[in-house]
C-alpha positions in Angstrom: 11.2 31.1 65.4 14.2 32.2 62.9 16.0 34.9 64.7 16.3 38.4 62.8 20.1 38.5 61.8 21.7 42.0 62.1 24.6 43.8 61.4 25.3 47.3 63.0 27.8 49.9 61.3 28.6 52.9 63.4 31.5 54.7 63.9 30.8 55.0 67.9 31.7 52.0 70.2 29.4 53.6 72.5 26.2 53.1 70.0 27.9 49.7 68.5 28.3 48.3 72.4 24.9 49.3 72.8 22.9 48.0 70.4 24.4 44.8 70.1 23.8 44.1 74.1 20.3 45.2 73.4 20.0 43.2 70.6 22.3 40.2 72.0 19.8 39.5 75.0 16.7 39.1 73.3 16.1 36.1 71.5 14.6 37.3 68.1 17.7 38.6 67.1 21.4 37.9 65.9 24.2 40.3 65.3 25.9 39.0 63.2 28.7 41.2 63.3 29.5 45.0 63.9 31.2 47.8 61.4 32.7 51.2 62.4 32.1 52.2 58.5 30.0 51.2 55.9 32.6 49.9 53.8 33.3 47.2 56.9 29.6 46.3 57.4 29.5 45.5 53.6 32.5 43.1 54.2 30.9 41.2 56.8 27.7 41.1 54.7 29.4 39.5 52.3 30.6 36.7 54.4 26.9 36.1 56.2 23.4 36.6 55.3 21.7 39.4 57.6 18.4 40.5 57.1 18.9 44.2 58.5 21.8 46.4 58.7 21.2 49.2 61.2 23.6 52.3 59.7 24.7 55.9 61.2 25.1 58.1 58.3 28.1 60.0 59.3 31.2 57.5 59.1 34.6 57.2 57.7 35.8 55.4 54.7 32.3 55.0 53.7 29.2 56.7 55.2 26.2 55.5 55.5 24.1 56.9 52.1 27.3 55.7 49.9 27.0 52.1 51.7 22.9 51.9 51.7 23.4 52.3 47.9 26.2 49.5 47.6 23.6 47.2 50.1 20.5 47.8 48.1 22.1 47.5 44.6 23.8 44.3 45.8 20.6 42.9 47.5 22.6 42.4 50.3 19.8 43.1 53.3 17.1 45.9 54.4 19.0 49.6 55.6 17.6 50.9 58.7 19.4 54.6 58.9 20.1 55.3 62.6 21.4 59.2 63.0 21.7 61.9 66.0 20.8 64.3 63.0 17.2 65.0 61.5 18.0 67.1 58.8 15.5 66.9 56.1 18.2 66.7 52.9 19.7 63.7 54.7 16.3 61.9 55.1 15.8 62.1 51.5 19.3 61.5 50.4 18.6 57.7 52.7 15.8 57.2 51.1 17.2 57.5 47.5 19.4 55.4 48.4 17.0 52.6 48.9 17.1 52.5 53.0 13.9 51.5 53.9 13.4 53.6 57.4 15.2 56.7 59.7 15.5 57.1 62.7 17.0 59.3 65.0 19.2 57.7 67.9 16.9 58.9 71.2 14.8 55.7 70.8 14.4 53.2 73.8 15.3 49.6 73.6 12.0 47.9 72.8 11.4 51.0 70.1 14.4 50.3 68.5 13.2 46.6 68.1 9.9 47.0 66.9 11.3 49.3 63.9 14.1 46.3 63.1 11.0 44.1 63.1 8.9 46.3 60.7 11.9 46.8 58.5 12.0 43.1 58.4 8.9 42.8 57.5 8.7 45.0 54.6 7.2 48.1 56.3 9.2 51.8 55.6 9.6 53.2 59.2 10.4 56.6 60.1 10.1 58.8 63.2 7.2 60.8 64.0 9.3 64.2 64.5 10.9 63.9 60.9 7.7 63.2 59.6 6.5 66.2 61.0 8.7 68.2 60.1 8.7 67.2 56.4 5.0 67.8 56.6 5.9 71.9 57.9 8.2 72.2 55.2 6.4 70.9 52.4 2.8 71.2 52.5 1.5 75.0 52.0 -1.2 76.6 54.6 -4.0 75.3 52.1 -2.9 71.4 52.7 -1.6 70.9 49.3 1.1 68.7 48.1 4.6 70.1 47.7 5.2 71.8 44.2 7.8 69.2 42.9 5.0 66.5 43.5 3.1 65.6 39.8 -0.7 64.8 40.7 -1.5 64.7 37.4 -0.6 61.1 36.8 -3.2 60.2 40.1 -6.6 59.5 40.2 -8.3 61.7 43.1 -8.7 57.9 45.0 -5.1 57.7 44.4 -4.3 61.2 45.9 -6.8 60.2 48.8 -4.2 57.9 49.3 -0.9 59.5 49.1 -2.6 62.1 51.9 -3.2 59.3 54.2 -0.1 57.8 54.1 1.7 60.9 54.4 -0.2 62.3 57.1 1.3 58.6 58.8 -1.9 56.2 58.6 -1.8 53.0 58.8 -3.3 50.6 56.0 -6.1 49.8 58.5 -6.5 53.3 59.4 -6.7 54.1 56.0 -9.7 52.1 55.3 -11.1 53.2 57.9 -11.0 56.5 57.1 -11.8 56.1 53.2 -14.1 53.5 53.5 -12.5 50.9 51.4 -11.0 47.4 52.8 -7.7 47.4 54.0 -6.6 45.0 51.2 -7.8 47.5 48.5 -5.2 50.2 50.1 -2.4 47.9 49.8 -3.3 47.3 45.9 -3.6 51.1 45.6 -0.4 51.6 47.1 1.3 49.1 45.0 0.0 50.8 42.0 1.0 54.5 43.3 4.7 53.0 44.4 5.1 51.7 40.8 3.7 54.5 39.0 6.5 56.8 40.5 9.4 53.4 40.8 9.6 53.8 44.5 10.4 51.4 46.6 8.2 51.8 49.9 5.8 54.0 51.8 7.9 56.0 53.1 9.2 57.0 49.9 5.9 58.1 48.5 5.5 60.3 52.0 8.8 62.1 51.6 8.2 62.9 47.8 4.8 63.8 48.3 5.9 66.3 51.0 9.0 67.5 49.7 8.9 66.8 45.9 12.0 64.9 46.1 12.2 61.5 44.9 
């Protein structure tokens, strides 16, 4: 099996020694280098091909927003935002940027794995606690979506959707729960993400939360 090639930026040798032994002793994976800023990490992107750089967000030279941007307009790999800090701004500034998941840096080994793998695979990821609190500070007592959110342009299937996905359903779930096969909710959720040019899942759960894009 092709191993998942990684680069790690963080400006901690402590988290950068870390990861890469995590990473370095199971097979699936390759680190193909490691950064202290982003600015670095881009550098040695340029000279290899990984498929996901894992990036703090608080760095010299170049944090980690400023280089998710660079890396996604480049096509240079998939950003996974790795941080000590949950603050909601910084979640959406990440995902603007075009990083496709955050999380916070008190995961365990095999977590931190299986959300490199997702990534990988195309899947937004982002921690349960963030999500959560996203969901506190945008929805109202009613349920409703935040006020910057536009419904308007959704059918109420559509909006049956958004809901789901932001309330952290799977696809599978989702189907479940609406009654629909699980290959109809991935050809709603294309249509929704295109509707509003976002780029993943994740996306569409902070904006329908927060009413940020």
């Amino acid at each position: 099996m092709e191993k998942i090639k990684v680069i790690i930026a963080d400006d901690s040798d402590f988290v950068r020694d870390g990861m890469k032994i995590i990473l370095d002793v199971d097979d699936e994976f390759e680190v193909l280098g490691v950064a202290s800023n982003g600015r670095e990490a881009i550098d040695i992107a340029t000279h290899e091909a990984p498929d996901v750089f894992l990036m703090d967000i608080q760095m010299p030279v170049m944090d980690g927003i400023e280089a998710t941007r660079e890396i996604v307009s480049r096509n240079l790999g998939k950003v996974l935002i790795l941080t000590t800090f949950d603050d909601d701004e910084l979640v959406h500034n990440a995902l603007a940027a075009g990083a496709k998941g955050y999380l916070v840096k008190n995961h365990t080994p095999e977590h931190l794995k299986q959300m490199i793998k997702t990534v990988y695979n195309g899947t937004g990821v982002m921690e349960e606690n963030i999500l959560e609190s996203l969901t506190k500070a945008g929805e109202t007592a009613t349920g409703t979506a935040a006020s910057g959110f536009d419904a308007s342009v959704f059918s109420e299937r559509e909006l049956d959707i958004i809901r789901a996905v932001a309330d952290g359903l799977s696809n599978r779930e989702i189907a479940e729960k609406l009654f629909i096969s699980e290959g109809t909710v991935k050809n709603y959720i294309t249509t929704i993400l295109s509707k509003e040019n976002l780029s993943h899942r994740t996306a569409l759960a902070v904006y329908y939360l927060t009413g940020k894009k």
